[in-house]
NUMAR-223297 format. One record per residue (C-alpha): x, y, z; chain. Coordinates in pm, 1 decimal. Layout:
BEGIN
<c1->X	c2->Y	c3->Z	mol->A> $
...
***
This chain:
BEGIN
<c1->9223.1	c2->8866.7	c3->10212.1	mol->A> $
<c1->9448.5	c2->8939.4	c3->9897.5	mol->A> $
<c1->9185.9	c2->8778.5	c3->9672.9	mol->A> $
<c1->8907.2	c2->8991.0	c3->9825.1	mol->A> $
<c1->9102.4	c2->9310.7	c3->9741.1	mol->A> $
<c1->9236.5	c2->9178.6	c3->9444.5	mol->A> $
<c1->8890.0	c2->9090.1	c3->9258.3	mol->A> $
<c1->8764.2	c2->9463.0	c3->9327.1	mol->A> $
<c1->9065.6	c2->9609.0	c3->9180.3	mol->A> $
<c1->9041.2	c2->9412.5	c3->8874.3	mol->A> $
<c1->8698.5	c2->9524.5	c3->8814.3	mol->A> $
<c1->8803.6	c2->9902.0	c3->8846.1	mol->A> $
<c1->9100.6	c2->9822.6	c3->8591.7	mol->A> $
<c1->8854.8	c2->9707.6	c3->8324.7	mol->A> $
<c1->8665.1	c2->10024.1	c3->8307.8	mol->A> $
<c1->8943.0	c2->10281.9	c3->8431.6	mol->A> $
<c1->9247.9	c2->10179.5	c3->8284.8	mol->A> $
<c1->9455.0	c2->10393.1	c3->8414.6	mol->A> $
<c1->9426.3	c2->10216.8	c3->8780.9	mol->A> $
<c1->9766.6	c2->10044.9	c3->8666.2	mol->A> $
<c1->9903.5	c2->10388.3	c3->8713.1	mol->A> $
<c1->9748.5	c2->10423.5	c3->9101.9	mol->A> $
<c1->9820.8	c2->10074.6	c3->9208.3	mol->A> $
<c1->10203.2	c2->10092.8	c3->9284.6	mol->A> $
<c1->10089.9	c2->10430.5	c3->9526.5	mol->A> $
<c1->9800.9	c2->10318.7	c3->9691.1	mol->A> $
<c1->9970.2	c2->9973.4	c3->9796.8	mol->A> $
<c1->10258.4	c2->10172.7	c3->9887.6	mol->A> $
<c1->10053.2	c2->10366.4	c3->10102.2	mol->A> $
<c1->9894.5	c2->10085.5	c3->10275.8	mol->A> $
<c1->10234.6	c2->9904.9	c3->10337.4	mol->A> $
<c1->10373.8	c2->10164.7	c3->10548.7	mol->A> $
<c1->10038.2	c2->10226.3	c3->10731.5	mol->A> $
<c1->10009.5	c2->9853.5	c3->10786.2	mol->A> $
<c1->10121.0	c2->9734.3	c3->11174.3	mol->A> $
<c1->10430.2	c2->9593.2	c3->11045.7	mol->A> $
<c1->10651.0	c2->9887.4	c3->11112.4	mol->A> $
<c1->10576.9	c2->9973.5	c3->11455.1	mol->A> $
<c1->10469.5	c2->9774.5	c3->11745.1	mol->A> $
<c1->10101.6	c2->9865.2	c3->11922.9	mol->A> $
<c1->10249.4	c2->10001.0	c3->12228.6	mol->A> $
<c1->10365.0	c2->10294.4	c3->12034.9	mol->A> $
<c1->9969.4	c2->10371.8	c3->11936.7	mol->A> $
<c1->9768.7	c2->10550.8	c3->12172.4	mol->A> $
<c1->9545.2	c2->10320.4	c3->12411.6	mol->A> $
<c1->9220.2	c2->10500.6	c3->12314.3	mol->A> $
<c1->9325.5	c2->10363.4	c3->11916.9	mol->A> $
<c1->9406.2	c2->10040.0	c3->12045.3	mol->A> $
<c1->9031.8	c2->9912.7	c3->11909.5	mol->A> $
<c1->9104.5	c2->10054.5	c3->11576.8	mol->A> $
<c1->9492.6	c2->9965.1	c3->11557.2	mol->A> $
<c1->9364.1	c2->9590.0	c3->11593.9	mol->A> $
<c1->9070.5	c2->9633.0	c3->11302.3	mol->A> $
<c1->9341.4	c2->9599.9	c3->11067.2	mol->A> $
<c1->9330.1	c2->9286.0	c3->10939.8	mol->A> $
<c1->9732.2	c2->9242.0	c3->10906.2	mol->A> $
<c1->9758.0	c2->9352.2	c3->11316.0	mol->A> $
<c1->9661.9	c2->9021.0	c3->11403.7	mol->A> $
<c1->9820.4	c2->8784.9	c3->11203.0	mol->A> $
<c1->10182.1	c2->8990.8	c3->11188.9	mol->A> $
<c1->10120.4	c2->9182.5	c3->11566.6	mol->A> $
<c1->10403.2	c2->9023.8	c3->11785.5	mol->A> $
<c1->10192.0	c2->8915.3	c3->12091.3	mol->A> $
<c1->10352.5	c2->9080.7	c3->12468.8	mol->A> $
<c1->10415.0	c2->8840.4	c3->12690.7	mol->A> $
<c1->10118.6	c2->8852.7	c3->12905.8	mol->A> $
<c1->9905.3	c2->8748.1	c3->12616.7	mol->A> $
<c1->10059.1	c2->8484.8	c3->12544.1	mol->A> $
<c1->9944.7	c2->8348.5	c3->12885.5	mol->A> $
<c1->9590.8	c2->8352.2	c3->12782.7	mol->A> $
<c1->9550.1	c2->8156.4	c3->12466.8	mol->A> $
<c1->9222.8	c2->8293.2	c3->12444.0	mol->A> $
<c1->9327.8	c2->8566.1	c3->12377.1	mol->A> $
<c1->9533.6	c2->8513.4	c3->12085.7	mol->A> $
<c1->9207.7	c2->8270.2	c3->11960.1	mol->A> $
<c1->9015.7	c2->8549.9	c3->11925.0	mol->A> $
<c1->9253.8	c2->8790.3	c3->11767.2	mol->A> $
<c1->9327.7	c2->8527.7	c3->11485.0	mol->A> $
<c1->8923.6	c2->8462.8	c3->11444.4	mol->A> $
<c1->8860.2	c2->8832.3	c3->11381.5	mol->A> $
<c1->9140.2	c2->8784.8	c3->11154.3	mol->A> $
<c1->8995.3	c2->8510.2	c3->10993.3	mol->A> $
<c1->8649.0	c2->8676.4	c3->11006.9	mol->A> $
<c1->8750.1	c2->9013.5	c3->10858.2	mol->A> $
<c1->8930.2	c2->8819.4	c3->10555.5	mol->A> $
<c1->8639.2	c2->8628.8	c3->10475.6	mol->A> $
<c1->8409.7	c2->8934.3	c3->10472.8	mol->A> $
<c1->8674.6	c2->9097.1	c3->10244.0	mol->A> $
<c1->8666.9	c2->8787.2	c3->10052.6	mol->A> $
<c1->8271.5	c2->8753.8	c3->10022.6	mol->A> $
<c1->8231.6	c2->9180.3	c3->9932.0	mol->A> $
<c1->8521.4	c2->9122.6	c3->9694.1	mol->A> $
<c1->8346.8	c2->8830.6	c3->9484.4	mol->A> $
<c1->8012.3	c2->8998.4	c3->9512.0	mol->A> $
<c1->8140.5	c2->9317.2	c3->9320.8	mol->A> $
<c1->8355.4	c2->9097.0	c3->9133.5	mol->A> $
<c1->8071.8	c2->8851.3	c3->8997.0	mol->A> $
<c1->7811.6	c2->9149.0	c3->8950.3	mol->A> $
<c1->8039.3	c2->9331.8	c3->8666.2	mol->A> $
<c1->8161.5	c2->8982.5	c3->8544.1	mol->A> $
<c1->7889.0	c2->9006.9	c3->8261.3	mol->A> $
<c1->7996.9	c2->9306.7	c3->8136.2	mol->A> $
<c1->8342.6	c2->9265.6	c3->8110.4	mol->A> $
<c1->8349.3	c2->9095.7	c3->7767.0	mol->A> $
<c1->8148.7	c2->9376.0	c3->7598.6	mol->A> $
<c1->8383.4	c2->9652.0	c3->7718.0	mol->A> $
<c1->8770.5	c2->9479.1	c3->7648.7	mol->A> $
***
């Protein structure tokens, strides 16, 4: 997941270079939006769906207990894990190798 971000961002920094400047905010941002600080029960149910979209909800999302009884459930809330990091991944490259030509002509 952090190369898929990572590979868009470096594109942007070769032809805006002042994204070094918006970097330290915008990942800032993210950190304290990110699932780490607070625990899903404190999230509405009806944003339950979205809460769990984030990618960092289910690897870092303490399971309750009555999960934990259903491994199946914890299977499939590591997959779409899995699954949303390699779509991040794939987008990431995609952008990444489409401006890769043109990065010697503009540094």
């Amino acid at each position: 997941m952090a190369i898929g971000l990572a590979l868009p961002i470096a594109t942007l920094s070769v032809f805006y270079y002042d994204v070094h400047h918006a970097l330290p905010i915008a990942l800032t941002s993210l950190f304290y939006l990110s699932p780490v600080f607070y625990p899903a029960s404190l999230v509405p149910s009806a944003y339950q769906t979205l809460y769990f979209l984030n990618p960092i909800a289910g690897a870092a999302h303490p399971l309750p207990r009555r999960r934990l009884r259903r491994p199946m459930a914890v299977a499939l809330l590591l997959a779409g894990t899995a699954a949303q990091a390699a779509i991040v991944y794939t987008l990431g490259y995609a952008v990444f190798h489409r401006y890769a030509t043109v990065f010697a002509e503009i540094v």
